[in-house]
N, C-alpha and C positions, 0 to 999 in steps of 0.2 A: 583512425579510431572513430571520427566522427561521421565516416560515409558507412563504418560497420554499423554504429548507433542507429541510426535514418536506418539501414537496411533492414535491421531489429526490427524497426518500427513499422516499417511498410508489411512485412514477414507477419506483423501482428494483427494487421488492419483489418482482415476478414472477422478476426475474433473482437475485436471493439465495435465493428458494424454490428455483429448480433449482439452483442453487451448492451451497446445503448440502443436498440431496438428494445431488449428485453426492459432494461428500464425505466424507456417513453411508456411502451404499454403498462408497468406496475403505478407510472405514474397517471397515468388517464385513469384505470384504477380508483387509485386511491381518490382521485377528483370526483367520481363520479358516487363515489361510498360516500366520503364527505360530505358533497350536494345533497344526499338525499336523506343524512343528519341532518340538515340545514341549521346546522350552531356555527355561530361566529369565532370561536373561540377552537373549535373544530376542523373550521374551514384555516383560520391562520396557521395550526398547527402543519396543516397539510404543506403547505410552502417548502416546511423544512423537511417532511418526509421525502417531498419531490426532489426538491435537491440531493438529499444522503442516499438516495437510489441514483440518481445520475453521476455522483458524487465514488460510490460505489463500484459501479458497471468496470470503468475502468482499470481500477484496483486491481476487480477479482480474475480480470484479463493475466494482469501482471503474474499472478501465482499458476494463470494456467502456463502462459509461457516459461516459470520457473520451473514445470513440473516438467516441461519438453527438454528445456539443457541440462536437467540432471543425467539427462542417458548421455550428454558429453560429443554427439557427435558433429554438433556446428561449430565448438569447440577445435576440436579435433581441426574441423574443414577451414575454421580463420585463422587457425594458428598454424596449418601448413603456411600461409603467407607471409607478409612482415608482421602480422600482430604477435606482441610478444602480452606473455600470462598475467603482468600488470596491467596492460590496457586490456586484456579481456577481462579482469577483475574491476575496472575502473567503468568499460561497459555494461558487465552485470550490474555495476552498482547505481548509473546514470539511470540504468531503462525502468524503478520503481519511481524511480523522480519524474521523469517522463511521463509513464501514466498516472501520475498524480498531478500532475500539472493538465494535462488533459482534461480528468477529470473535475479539478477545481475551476476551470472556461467552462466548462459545461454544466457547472452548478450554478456558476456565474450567472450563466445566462438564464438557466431554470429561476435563480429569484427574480431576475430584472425581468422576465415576462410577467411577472408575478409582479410587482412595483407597478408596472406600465400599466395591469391590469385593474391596480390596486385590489388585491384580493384579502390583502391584509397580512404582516409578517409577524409572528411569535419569534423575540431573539431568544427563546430559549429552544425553542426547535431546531434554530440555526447552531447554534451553540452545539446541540446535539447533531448536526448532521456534518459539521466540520470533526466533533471529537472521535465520531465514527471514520469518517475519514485517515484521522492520524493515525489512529490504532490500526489500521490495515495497512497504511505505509508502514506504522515499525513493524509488523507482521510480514513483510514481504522482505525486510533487511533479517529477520531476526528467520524465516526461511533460507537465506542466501547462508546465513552462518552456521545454519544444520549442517546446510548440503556440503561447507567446505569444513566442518568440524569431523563430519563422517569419513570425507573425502583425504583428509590428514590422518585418522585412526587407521584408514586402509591400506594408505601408505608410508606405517611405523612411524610418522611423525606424530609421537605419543606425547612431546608437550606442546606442541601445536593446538592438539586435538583437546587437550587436558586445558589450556586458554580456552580454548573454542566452546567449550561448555559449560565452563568456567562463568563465562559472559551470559551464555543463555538462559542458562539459572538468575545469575544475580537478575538479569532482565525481567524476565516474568516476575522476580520476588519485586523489585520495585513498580511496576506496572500492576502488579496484584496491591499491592498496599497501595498507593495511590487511589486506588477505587476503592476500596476497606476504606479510607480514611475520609473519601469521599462522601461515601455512603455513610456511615457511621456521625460524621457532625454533620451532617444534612446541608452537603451543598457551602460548608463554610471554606470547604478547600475550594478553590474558586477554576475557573473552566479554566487561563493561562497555567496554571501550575498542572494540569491535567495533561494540552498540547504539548509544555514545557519538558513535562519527561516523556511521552512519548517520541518526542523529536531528540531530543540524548540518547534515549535506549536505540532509538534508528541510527544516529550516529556515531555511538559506539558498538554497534553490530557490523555496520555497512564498515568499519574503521578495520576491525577484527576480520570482516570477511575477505577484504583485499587484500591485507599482507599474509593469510592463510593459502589465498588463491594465487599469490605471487608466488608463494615458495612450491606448488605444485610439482610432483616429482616426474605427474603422466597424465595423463585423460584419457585412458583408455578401463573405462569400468568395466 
């Protein structure tokens, strides 16, 4: 399972080079708009927009890749071997961690050049460019759960599919209030509680997507 992972990843690699290509340049960008505000207050903010684009890049990899195995045929080509539909459900669900992990070293690094330079850090930017973060990690678990709530409806597993969407509703309703209540007491709901459910809604999506993707009847869409 874990040389299939690595294989994922490498398979990916072309598309994270232009990812974080594309993000270096938004981020030079935005350096270069900022500088020629010349506000301080402007210039720290930038730190964290730099970061939530590099932060970003790799994320938005992750949904391109999720958009290639919905057609099911690498699928198909690793489960002729010994992977059995558990571990390719348990690879599906490793490779948004992956690129999230990814991208959290390379945001890393975006602030500490930032530090080394002292350019000056806003934590509420940061704040912002991690929450942006989260939401597109549970966004990439709560994709995974489309793809096998569909994938259960297709093949008559009607309460499978009936969970499976079950989950994806209640999900967006709580990740929608959360920001309602957010917005609404102005920032009294605090950023942990913000991370906090998006990292539940990720975990009971990625939770629901595995034991839907284990019971699979076929991969042949």
């Amino acid at each position: 399972m874990w040389r299939v992972l690595r294989a994922e990843l490498s398979y990916s690699r072309p598309w994270l080079l232009g990812a974080f290509g594309i993000a270096v340049g938004v981020a030079i960008l935005i350096t270069l708009i900022f500088r020629v505000v010349d506000d301080a207050e402007a210039i720290r903010n930038a730190v964290g927009l730099r970061a939530m684009f590099v932060i970003m890049g790799p994320l938005i990899v992750c949904f391109i890749v999720q958009g290639y195995r919905s057609e099911e045929r690498r699928a198909r080509l690793l489960l002729a071997g010994p992977m059995t539909p558990r571990q390719m459900a348990l690879v599906n669900t490793l490779l948004p961690v992956a690129f999230c992990l990814v991208g959290l070293a390379a945001g890393s690094v975006s602030i500490g050049l930032d530090l080394v330079l002292d350019t000056g850090v806003s934590s509420s930017t940061l704040y912002l460019a991690g929450y942006v973060g989260s939401l597109l990690f549970m966004m990439a678990f709560l994709g995974l759960l489309v793809q096998e709530s569909v994938a259960a409806y297709r093949q008559q597993r009607r309460a499978g599919a009936g969970v499976g969407w079950t989950i994806f509703v209640l999900a967006v309703l709580v990740q929608a209030g959360l920001s309602a209540v957010s917005v609404i007491t102005q920032g009294q709901l605090g950023w942990p509680e913000l991370f906090g459910g998006n990292l539940v809604i990720a975990a009971a999506a990625s939770s629901a997507s595995v034991i839907l993707h284990s019971r699979r009847t076929d991969f042949t869409r």
